[in-house]
C-alpha positions as CSV (number, residue, x, y, z in Angstrom):
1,X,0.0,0.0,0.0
2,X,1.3,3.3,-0.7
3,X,1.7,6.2,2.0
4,X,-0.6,8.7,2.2
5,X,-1.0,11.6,-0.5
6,X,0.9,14.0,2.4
7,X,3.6,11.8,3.0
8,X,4.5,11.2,-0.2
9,X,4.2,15.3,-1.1
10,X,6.6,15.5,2.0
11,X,9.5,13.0,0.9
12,X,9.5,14.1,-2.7
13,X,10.0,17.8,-1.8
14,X,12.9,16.7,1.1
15,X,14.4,14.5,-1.8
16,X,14.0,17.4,-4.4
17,X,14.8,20.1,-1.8
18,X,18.3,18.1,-1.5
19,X,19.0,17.9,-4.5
20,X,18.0,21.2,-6.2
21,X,17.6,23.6,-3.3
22,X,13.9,25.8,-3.1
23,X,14.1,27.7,-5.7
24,X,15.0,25.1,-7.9
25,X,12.0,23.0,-7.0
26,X,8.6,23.4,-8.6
27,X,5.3,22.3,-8.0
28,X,5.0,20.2,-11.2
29,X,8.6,18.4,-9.7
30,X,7.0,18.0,-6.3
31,X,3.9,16.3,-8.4
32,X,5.8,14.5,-11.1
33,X,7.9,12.7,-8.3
34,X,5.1,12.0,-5.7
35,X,2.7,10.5,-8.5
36,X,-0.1,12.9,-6.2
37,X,-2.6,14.8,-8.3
38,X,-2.2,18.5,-8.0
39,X,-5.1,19.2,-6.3
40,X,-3.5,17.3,-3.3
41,X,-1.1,20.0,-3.2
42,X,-3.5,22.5,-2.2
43,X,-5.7,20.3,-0.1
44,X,-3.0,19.7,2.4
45,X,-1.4,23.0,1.9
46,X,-3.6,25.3,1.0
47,X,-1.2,28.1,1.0
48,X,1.0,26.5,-2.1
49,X,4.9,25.9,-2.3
50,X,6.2,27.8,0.7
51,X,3.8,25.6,3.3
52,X,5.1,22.7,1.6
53,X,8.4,23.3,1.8
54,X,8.1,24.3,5.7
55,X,6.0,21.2,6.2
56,X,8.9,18.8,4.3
57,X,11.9,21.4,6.5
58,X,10.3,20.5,9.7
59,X,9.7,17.0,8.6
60,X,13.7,16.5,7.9
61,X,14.3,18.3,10.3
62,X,12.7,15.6,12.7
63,X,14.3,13.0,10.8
64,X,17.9,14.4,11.6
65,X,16.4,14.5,15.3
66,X,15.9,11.0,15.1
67,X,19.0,9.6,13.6
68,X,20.8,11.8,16.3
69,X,18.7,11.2,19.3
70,X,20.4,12.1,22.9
71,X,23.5,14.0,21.3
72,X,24.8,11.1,19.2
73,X,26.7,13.1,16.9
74,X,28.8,9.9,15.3
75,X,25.5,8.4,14.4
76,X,24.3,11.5,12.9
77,X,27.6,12.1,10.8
78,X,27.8,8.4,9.6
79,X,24.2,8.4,8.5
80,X,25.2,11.3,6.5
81,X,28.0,9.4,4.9
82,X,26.5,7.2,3.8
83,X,23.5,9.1,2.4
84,X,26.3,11.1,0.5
85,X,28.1,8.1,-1.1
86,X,24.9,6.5,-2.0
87,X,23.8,9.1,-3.8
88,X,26.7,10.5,-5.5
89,X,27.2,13.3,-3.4
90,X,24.3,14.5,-5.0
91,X,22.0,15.1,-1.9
92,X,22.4,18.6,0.2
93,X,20.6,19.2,3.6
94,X,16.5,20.0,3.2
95,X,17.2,22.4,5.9
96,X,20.0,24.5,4.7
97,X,18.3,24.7,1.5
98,X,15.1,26.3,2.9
99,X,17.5,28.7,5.0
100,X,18.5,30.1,1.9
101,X,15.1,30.2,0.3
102,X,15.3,33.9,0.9
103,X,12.7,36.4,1.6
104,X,10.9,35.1,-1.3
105,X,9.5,31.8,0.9
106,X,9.3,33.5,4.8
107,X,7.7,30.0,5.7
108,X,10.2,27.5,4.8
109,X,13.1,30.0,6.0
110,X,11.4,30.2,9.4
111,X,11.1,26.8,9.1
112,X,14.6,26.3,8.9
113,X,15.2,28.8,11.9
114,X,13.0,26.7,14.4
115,X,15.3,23.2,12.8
116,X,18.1,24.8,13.9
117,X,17.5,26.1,17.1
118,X,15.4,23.0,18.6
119,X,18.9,20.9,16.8
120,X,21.2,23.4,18.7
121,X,19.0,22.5,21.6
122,X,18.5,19.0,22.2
123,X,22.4,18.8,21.5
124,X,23.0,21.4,24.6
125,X,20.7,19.4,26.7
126,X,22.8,16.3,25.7
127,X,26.0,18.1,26.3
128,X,25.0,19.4,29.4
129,X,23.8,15.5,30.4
130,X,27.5,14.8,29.7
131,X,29.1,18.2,31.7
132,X,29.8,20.1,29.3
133,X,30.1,23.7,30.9
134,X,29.9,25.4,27.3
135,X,27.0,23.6,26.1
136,X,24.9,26.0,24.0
137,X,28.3,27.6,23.0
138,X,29.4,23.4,21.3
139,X,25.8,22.9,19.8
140,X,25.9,25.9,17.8
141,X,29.1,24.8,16.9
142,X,28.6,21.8,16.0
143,X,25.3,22.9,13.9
144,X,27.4,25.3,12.1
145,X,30.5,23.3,11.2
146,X,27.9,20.0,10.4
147,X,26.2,22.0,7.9
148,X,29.5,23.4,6.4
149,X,31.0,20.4,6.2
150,X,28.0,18.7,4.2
151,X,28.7,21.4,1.4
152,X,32.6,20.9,1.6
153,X,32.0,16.9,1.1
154,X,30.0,17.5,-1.6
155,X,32.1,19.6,-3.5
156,X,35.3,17.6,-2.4
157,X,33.3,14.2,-3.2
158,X,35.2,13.2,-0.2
159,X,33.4,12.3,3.6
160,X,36.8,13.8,5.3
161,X,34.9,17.5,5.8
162,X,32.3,15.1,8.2
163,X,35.1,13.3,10.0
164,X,36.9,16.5,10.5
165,X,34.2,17.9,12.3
166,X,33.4,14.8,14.2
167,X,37.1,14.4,15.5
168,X,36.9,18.4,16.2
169,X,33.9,17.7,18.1
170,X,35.3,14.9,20.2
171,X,38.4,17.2,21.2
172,X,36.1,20.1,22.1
173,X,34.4,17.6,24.5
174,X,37.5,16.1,25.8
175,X,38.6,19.9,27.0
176,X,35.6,20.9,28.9
């Protein structure tokens, strides 16, 4: 049985939103990769492209949650690895792309803002679980240098930007 009309809008625009960025995502993609009829579109986002794009950021952004659950950073960075060398190092993050939507799209870049901040979050809480004193300080961090590194692998075709960042991340630690 296939998932619902709403899932399947969601994962086409997180697979096209990693692969072409907002702006380079249409409606008629979103449709011609979900097999969903266009009037699905505006039945479960009745405000177009920009709530779908939000929906499919927070969505991701809750994936990433998942895979990294209680501050596991390694499991987070090796899912990423291998999502890059499976797909060529064809696939950016959903959630950078909709931060760089632009004023254009104030949904999906808010979007973004509220991934970010509950990632920076849950990765303090984790830290601070663990002692860190500069918690909030090593999230954003982390969340910044993760991020950067996913562009840098794909450019590089190379995981090393991830690993760099993982080992950086471990020395942090290991000086708090």
């Amino acid at each position: 049985m296939a998932p619902p009309a709403r899932q399947r809008l969601l994962s086409s625009t997180i697979d096209l939103l990693c692969r072409h960025g907002v702006h380079g995502t249409g409606i008629a993609d979103v449709l011609r990769e979900s097999g969903v009829a266009r009037q699905s579109i505006y039945q479960h986002f009745p405000a177009g492209k920009d709530e779908l794009v939000a929906a499919a950021t927070h969505s991701a952004g809750e994936h990433v949650r998942r895979v990294a659950q209680h501050g596991h950073v390694e499991a987070l960075i090796d899912w990423w690895e291998r999502s890059l060398v499976e797909h060529d190092y064809a696939l950016g993050c959903p959630i950078a792309a909709a931060a760089l939507a632009g004023p254009r799209s104030p949904a999906s870049t808010a979007a973004a803002r509220e991934v970010f901040a509950t990632w920076r979050e849950d990765l303090a809480a984790a830290l601070r679980l663990d002692g860190v004193t500069d918690a909030e300080l090593l999230a954003s961090v982390f969340v910044s240098a993760f991020e950067g590194a996913i562009m840098q692998a794909r450019l590089e075709h190379s995981t090393a930007p991830l690993r760099d960042v993982a080992t950086a991340m471990r020395r942090l630690m290991a000086t708090e």
